[in-house]
C-alpha positions as MATLAB code, in Angstrom:
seq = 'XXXXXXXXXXXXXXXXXXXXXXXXXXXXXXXXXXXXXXXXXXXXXXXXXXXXXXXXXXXXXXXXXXXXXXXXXXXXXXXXXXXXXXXXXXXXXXXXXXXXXXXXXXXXXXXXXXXXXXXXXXXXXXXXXXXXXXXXXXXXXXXXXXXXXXXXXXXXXXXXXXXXXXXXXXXXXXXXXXXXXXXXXXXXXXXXXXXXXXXXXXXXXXXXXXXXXXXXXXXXXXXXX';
ca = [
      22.033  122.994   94.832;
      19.966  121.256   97.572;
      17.439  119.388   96.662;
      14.402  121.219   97.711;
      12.482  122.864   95.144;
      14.504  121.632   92.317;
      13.081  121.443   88.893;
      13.350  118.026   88.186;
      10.428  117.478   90.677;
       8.249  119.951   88.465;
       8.785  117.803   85.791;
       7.534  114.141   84.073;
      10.696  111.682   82.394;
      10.395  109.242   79.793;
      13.172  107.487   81.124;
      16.222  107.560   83.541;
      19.490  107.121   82.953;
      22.177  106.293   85.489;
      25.690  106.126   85.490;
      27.232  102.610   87.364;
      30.329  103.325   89.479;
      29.581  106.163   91.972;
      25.784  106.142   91.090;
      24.449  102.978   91.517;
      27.263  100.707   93.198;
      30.521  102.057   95.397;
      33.383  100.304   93.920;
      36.405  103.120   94.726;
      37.505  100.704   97.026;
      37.979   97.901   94.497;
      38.956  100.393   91.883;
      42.070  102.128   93.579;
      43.127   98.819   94.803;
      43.767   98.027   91.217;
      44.650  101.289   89.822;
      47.115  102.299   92.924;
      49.106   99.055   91.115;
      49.244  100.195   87.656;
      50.306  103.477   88.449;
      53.093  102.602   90.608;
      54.345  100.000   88.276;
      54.634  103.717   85.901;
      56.294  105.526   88.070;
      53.194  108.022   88.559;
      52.024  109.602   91.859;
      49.591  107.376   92.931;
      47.507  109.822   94.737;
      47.369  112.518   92.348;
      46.649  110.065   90.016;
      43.585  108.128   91.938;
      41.855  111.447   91.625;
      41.669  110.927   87.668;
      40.023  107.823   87.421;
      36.615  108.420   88.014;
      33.484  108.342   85.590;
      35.881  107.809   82.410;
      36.623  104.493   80.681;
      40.587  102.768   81.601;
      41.571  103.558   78.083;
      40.508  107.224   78.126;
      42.246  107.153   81.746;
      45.655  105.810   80.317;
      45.787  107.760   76.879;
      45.549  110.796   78.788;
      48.767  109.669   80.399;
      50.813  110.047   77.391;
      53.381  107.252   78.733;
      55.699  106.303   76.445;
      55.838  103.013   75.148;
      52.471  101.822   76.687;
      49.734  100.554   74.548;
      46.545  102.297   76.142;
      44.835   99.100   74.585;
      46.361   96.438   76.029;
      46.543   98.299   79.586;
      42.418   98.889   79.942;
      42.249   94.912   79.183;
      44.759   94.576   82.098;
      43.037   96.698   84.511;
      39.854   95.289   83.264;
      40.631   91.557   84.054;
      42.216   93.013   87.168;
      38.672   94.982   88.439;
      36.788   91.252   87.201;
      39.051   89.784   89.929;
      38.334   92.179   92.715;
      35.278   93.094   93.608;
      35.826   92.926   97.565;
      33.466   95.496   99.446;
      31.573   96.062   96.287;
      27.822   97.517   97.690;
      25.026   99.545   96.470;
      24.430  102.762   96.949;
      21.873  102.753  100.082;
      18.271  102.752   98.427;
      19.065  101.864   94.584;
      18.382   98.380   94.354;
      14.701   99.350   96.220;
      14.318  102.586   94.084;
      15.217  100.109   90.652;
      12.877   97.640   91.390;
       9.954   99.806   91.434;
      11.276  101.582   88.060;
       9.492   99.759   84.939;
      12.171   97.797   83.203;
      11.717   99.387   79.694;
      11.912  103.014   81.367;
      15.580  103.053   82.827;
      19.042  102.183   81.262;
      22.490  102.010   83.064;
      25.054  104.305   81.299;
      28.546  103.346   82.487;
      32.480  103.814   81.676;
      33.292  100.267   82.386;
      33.097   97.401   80.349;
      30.442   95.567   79.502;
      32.076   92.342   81.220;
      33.285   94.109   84.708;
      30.121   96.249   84.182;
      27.943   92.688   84.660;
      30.685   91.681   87.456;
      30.170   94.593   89.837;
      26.218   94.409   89.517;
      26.291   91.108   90.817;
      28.497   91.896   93.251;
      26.721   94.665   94.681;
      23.228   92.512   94.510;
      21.670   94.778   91.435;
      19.854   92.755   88.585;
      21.390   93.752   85.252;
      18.662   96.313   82.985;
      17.237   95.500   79.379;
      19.399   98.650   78.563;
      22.881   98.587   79.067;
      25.477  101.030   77.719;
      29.229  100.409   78.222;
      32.576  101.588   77.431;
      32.309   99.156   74.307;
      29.625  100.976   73.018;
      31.024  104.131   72.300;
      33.940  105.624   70.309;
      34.335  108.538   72.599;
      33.854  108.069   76.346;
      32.445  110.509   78.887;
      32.489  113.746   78.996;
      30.984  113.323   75.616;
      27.569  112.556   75.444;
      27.377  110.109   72.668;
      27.063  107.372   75.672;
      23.734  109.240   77.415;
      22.387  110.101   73.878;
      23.087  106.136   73.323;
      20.821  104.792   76.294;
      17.913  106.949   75.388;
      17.864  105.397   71.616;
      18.096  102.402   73.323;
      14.865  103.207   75.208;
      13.324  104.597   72.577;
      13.062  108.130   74.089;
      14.828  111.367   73.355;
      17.596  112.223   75.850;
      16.312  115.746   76.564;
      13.441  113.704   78.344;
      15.512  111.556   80.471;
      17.060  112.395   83.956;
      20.534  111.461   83.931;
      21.630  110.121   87.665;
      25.661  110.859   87.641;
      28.445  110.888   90.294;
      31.441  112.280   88.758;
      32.199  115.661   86.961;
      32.999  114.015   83.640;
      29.658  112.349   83.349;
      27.676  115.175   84.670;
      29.492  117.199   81.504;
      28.083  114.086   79.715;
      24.865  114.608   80.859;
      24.817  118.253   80.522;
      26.260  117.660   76.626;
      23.463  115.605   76.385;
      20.862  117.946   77.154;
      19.198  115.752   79.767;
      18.569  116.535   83.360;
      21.231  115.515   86.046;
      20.422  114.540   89.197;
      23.741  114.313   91.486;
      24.482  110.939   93.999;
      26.913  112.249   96.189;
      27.044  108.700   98.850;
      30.473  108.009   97.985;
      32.050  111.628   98.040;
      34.521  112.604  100.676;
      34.315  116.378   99.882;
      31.697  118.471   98.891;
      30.608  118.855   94.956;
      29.901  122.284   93.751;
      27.111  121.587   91.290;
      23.940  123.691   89.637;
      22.386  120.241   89.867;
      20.099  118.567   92.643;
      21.471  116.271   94.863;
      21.095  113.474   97.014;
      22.613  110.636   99.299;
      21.412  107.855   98.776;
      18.145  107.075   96.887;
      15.680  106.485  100.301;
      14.948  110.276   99.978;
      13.225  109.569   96.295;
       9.944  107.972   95.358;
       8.892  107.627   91.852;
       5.241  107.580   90.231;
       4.491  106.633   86.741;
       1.523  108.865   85.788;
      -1.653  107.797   83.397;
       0.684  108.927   80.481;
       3.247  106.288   81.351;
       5.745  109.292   82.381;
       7.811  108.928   85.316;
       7.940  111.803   88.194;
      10.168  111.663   91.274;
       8.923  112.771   94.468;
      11.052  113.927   97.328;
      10.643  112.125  101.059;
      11.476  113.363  104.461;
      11.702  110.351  106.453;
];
């Protein structure tokens, strides 16, 4: 859906809630680097397999494997400690760390996959100061695409989640989102083809501006330049 004329610019947020990886920060770099190892040392196709590993926590990733013999636990602490290690070429997303700052700190939470320690790691890396509101892969039983993790964050904030706008990346946490029954807003800066989605979408985050009206609500607005 482009962007123009969407209805999330008709309508006033309590809160937003954005996905890390993807959303915020471009890590696929870092990411495959570490994954293209662990999936060779198992004898999977790495490329098929790279395509997997977005938007869902490492131990979701690996159960869904099925590989015999491996302990799904003890792998996502391995490819955790391995991601702390490498953050080379670790960036924001062009516009988010402007677009943050002028979000009120109690009004936005960072919903992510990752844990909460390579969660921390990557912000820093990519020059992003860490919110009040953080939920990681830690926090929930079930990762993306269920929506315990979205509904999560807005408790955190104090708001309902159908009164957030969820800012998501990848097709498991737009499901998330969608579970939720929050508004998605699609970044699509680090995707090499095309997303078919219902949702808005944008670039980077120097096409939005955000006002917080006399009722403390947040609305974006949508620039040209």
């Amino acid at each position: 859906m482009s962007i123009r004329g969407s209805a999330v610019f008709a309508r006033r947020y309590r809160a937003f809630l954005f996905d890390m990886d993807g959303t915020l920060l471009n890590s696929i770099a870092a990411a495959e680097r570490v994954w293209s190892i662990w999936a060779e040392r198992h004898g999977l196709d790495v490329a098929a397999f790279l395509k997997t590993i977005h938007g869902a926590r490492a131990i979701d990733t690996i159960t869904r494997q099925a590989l015999p013999g491996v302990d799904p636990e003890v792998e996502a602490q391995w490819i955790t400690e391995a991601e702390i290690k490498d953050v080379r070429g670790v960036v924001a997303i062009p516009g988010a760390i402007e677009f943050l700052k002028r979000l009120p700190a109690d009004q936005w939470a960072l919903v992510t996959s990752a844990p909460r320690k390579l969660a921390l790691r990557r912000l820093e890396a990519a020059g992003i100061a860490a919110p009040a509101a953080l939920v990681t892969a830690e926090d929930v039983a079930i990762g993306k695409p269920n929506p315990a993790c979205y509904v999560l964050g807005a408790q955190r904030l104090g708001v309902s989640v159908q009164d957030c706008l969820v800012f998501e990346d990848a097709a498991v946490g737009i499901r998330a989102g969608e579970a939720a029954g929050a508004d998605v807003m699609v970044v699509t800066s680090t995707h090499s083809v095309p997303m078919v989605t219902r949702h808005p979408s944008i670039e980077g985050y120097g096409q939005l501006q955000v006002q917080r009206d006399a009722d403390g609500l947040l609305r974006l607005q949508h620039t040209t330049g």
